[in-house]
Backbone as ProteinMPNN parsed JSONL, in Angstrom:
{"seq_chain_A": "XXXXXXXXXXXXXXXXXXXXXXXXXXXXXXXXXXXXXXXXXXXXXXXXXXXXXXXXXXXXXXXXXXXXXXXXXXXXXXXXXXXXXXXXXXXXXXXXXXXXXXXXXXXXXXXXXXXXXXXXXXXXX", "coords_chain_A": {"N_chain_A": [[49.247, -131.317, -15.376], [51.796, -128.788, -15.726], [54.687, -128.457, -15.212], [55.975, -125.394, -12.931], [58.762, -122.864, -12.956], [61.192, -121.536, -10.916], [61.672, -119.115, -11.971], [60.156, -118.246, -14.22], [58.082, -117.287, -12.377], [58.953, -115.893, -10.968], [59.418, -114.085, -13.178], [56.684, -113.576, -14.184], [55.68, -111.928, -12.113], [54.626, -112.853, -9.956], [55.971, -113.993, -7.591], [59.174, -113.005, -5.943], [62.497, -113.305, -6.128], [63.795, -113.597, -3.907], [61.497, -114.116, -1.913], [61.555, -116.918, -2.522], [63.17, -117.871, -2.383], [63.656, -117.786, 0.24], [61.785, -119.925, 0.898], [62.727, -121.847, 0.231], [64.644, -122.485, 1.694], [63.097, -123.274, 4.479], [61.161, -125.351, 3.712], [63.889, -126.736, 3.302], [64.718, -127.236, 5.977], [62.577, -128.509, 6.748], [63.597, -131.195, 6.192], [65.182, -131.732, 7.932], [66.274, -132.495, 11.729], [64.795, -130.9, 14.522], [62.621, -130.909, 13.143], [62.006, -132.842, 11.206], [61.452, -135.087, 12.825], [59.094, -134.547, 13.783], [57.188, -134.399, 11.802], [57.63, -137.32, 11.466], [56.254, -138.421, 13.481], [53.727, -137.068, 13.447], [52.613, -138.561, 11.572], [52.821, -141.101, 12.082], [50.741, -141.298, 14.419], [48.48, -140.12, 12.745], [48.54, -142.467, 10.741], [47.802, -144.115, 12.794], [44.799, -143.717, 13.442], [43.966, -143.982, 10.534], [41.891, -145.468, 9.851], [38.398, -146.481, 9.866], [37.73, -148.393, 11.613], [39.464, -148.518, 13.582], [39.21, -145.066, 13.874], [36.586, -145.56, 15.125], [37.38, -147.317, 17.824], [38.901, -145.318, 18.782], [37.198, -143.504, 19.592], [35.082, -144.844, 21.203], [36.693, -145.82, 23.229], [37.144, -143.157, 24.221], [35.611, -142.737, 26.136], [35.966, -143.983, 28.44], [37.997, -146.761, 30.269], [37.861, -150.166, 28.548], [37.698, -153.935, 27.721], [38.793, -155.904, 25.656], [36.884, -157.892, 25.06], [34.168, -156.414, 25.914], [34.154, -154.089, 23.673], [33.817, -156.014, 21.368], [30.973, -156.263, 22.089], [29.505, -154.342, 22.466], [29.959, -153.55, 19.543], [29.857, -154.068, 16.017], [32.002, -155.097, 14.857], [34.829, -157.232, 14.825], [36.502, -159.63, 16.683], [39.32, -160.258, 16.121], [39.76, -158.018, 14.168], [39.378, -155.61, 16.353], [41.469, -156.327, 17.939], [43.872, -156.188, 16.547], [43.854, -153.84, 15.751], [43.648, -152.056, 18.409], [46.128, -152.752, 19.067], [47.612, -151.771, 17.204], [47.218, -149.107, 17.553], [48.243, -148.463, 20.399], [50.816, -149.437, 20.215], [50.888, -146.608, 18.529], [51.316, -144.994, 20.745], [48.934, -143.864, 21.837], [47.194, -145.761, 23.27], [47.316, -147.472, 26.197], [47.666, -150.56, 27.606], [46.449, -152.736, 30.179], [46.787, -155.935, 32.205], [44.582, -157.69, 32.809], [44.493, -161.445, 35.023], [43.133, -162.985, 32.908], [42.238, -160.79, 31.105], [42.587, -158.237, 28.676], [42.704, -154.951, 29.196], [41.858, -151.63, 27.984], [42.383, -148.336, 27.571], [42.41, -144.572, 27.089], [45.801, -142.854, 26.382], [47.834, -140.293, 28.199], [48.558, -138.567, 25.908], [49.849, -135.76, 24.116], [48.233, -135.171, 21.85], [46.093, -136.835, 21.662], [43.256, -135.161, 22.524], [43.539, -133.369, 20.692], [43.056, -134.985, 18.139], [40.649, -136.458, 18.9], [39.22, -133.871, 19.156], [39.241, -133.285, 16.202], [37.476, -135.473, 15.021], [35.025, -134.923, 15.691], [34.86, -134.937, 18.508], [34.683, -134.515, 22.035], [37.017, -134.663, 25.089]], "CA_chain_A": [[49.671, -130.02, -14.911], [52.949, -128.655, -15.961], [56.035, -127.767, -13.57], [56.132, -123.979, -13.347], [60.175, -123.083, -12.646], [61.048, -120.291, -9.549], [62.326, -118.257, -13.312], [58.834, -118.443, -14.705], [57.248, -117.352, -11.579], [58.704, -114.298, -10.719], [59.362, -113.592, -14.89], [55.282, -113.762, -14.493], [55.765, -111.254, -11.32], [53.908, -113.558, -8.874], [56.739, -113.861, -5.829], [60.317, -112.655, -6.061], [63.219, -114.714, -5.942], [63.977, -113.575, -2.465], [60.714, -114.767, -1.116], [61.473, -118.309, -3.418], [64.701, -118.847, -1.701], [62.617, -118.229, 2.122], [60.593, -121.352, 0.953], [63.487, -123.118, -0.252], [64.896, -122.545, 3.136], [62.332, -123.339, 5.233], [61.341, -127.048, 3.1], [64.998, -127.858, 3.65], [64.862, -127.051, 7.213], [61.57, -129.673, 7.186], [63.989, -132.461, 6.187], [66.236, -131.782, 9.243], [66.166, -132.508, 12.835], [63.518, -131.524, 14.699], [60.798, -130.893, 12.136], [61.619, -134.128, 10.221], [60.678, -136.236, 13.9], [57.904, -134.269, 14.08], [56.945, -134.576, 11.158], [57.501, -138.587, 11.124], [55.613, -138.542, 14.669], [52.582, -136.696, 13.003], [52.853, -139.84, 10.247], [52.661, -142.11, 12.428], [49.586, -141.003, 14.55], [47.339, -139.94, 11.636], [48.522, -143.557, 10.415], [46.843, -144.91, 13.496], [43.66, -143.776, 13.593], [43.173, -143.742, 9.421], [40.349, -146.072, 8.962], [37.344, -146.017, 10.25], [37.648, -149.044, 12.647], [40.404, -147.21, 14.403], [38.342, -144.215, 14.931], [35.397, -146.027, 16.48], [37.763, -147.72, 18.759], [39.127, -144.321, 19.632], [35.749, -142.507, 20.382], [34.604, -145.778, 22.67], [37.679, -145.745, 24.303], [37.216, -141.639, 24.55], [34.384, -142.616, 27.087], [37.198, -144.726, 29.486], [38.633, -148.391, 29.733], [37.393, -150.99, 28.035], [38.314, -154.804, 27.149], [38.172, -156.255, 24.106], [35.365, -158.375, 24.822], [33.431, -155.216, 25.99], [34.053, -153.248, 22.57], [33.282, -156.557, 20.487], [29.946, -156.905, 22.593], [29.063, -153.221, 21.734], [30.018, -153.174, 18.088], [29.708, -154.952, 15.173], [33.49, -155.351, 14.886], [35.259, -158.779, 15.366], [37.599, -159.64, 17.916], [40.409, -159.968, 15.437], [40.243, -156.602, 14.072], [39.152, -155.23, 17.138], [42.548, -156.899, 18.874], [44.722, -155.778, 15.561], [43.36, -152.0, 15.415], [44.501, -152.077, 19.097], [47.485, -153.101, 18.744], [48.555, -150.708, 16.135], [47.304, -147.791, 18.135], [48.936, -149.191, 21.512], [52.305, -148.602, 19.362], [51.576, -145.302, 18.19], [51.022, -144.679, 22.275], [47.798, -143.758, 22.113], [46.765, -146.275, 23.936], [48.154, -148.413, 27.264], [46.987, -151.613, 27.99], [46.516, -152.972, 31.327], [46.401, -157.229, 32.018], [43.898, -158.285, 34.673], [43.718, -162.304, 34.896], [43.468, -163.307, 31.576], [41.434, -159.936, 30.066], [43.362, -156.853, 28.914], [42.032, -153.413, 29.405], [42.798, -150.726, 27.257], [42.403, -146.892, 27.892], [43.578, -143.869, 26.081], [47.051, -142.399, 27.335], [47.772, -138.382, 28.033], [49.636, -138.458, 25.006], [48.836, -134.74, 23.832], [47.806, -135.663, 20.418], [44.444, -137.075, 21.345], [42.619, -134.098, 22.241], [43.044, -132.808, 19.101], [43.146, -135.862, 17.622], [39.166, -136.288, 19.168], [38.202, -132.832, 18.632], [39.206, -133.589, 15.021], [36.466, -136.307, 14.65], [34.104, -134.215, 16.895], [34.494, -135.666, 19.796], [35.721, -133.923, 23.306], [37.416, -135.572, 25.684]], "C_chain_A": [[51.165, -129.892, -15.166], [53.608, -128.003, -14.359], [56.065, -126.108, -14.156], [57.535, -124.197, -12.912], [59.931, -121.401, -11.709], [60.879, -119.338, -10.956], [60.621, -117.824, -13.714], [57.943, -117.295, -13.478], [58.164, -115.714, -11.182], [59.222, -113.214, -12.209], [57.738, -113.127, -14.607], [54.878, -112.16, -13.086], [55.031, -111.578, -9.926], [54.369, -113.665, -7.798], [58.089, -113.504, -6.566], [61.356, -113.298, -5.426], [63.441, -114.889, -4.697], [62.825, -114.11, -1.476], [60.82, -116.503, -1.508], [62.529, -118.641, -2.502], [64.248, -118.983, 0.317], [62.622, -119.428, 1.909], [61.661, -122.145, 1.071], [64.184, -122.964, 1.359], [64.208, -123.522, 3.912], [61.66, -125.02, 4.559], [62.827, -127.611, 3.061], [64.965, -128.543, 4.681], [63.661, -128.646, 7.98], [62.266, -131.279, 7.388], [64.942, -132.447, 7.187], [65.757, -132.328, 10.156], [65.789, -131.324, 13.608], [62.284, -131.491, 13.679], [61.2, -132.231, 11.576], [61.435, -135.437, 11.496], [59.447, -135.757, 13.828], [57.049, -134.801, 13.185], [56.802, -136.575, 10.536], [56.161, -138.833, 12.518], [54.378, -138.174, 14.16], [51.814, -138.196, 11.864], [52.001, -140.683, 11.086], [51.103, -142.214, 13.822], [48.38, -140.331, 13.804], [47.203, -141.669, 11.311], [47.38, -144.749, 10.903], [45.637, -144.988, 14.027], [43.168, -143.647, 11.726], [42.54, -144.677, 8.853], [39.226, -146.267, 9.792], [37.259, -146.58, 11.686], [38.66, -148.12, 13.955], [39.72, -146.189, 15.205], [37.188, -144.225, 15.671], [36.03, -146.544, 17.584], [38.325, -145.995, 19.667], [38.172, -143.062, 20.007], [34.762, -143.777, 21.45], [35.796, -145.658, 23.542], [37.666, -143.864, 25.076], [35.919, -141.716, 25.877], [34.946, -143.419, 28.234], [37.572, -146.289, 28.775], [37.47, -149.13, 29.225], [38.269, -152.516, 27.815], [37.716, -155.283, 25.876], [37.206, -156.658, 23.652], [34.113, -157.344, 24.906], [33.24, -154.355, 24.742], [33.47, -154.046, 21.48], [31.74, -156.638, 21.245], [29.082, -155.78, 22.888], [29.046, -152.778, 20.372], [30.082, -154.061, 16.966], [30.947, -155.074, 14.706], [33.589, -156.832, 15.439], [36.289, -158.808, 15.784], [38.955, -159.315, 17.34], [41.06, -158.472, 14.61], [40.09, -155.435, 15.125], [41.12, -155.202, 17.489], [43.723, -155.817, 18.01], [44.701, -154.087, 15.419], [44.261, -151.922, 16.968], [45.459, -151.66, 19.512], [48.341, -151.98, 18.209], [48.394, -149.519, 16.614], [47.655, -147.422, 19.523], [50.303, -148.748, 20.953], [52.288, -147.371, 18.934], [51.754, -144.743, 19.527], [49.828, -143.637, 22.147], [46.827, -144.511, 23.128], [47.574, -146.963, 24.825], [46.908, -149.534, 27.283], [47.354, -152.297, 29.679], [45.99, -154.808, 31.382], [46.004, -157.542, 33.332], [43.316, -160.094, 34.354], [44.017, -162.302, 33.214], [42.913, -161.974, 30.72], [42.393, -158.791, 29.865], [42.644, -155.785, 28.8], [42.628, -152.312, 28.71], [42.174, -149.088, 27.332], [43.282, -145.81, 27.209], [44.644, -143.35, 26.628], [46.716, -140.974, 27.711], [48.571, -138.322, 27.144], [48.54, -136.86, 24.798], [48.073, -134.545, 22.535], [46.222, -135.803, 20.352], [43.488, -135.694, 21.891], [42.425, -133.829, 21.198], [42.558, -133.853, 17.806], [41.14, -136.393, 17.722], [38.604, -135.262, 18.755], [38.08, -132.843, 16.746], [38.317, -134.522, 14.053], [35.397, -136.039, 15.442], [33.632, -134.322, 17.799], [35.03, -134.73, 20.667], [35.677, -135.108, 24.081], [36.887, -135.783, 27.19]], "O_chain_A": [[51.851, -130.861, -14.841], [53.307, -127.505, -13.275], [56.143, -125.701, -15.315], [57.848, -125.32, -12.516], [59.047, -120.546, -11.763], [59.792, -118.762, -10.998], [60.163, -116.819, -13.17], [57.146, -116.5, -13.975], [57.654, -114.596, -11.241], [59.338, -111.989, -12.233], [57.624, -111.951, -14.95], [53.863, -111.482, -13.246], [54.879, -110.774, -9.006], [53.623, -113.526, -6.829], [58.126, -113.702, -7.78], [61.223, -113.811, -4.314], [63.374, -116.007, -4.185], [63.136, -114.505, -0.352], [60.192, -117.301, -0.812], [62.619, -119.735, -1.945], [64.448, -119.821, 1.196], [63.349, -120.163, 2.577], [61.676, -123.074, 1.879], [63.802, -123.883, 2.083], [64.727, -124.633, 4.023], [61.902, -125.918, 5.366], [63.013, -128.804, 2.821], [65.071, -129.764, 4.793], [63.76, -129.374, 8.967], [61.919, -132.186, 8.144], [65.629, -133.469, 7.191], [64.685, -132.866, 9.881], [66.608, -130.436, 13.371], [61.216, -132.103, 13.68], [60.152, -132.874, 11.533], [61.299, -136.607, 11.138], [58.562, -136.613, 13.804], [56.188, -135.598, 13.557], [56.148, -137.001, 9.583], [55.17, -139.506, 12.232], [53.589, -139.089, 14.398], [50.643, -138.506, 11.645], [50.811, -140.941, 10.907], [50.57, -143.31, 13.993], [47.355, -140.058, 14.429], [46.134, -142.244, 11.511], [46.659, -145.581, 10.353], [45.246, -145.857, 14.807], [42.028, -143.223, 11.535], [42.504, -144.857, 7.636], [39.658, -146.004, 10.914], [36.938, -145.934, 12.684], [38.393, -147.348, 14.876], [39.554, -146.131, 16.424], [36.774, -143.42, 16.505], [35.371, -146.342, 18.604], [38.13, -145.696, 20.845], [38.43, -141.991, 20.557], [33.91, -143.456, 22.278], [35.605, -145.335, 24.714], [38.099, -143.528, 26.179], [35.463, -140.701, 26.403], [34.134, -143.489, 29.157], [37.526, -146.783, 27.648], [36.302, -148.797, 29.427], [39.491, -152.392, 27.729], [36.637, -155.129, 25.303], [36.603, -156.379, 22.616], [33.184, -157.412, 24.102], [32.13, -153.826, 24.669], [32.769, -153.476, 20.645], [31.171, -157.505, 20.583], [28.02, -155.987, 23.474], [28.336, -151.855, 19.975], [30.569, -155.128, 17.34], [30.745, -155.242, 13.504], [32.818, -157.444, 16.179], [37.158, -158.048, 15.357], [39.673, -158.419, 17.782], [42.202, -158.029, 14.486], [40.609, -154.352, 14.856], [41.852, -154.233, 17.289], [44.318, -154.896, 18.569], [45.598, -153.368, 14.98], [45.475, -151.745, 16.865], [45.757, -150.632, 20.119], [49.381, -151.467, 18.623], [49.234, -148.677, 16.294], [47.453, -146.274, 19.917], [50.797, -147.68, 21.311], [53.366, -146.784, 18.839], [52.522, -143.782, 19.475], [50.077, -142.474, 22.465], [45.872, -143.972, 23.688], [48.699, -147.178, 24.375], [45.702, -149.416, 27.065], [48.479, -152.261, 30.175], [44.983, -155.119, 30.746], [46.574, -157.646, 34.418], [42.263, -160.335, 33.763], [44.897, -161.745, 32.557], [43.156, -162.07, 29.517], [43.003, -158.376, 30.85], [41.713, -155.93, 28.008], [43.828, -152.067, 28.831], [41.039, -149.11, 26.857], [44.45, -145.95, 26.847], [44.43, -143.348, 27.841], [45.588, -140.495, 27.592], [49.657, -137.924, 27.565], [47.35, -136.669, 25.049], [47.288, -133.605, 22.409], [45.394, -135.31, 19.587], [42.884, -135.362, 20.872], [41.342, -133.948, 20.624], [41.893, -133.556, 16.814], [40.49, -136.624, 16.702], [37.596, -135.356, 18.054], [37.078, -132.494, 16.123], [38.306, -134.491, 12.823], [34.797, -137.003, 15.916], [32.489, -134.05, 18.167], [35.904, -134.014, 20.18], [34.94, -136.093, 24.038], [37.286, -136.737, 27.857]]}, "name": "protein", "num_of_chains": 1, "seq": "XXXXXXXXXXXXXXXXXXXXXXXXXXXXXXXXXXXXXXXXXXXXXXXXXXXXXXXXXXXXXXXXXXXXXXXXXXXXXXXXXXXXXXXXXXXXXXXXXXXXXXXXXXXXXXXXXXXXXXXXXXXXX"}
């Protein structure tokens, strides 16, 4: 696919430069402060639910707490990626963990993300 140029594009009569320079506005404005947190924050929770294991842990967990042994002893998952998936979605704060005794318990947060983040894999919460 070739690069069209703004020149090209309203030569062709498709948008006018004044709507070209909006855009260019408005994609600067993305690399600023706040849209470019948001925009890393969006990153980094897509990140943590994008593979599959992930989103089975976060539609069992969408049904309350659980420990690890409880999710390996419902799913054909193994402790280690069980523990590791976790983990990584514990850091995006999606999840809290709670330590009872030696077992940890893990539950989803109120981050406001997961709602949509569930209804997005057609789950409600």
């Amino acid at each position: 696919m070739s690069e069209v140029t703004p020149e090209e594009v309203v030569k062709k009569g498709i948008c006018s430069m004044e709507s070209i320079e909006q855009i260019k506005k408005i994609a600067e404005n993305l690399d600023q402060e706040p849209a470019r947190n948001e925009i890393l924050e969006a990153e980094r929770l897509l990140k943590a639910i994008s593979d599959r294991t992930r989103i089975k842990l976060l539609l069992l967990l969408s049904r309350g707490e659980m420990c690890v042994c409880q999710i390996a002893a419902v799913s054909e998952l193994k402790q280690p990626a069980i523990s590791s998936s976790l983990r990584l979605m514990e850091k995006a704060g999606l999840l809290k963990r709670e330590q009872r005794g030696k077992w940890h318990y893990y539950s989803l947060t109120d981050n406001d993300a997961i709602p949509l983040l569930l209804k997005l894999i057609g789950r409600r919460r």
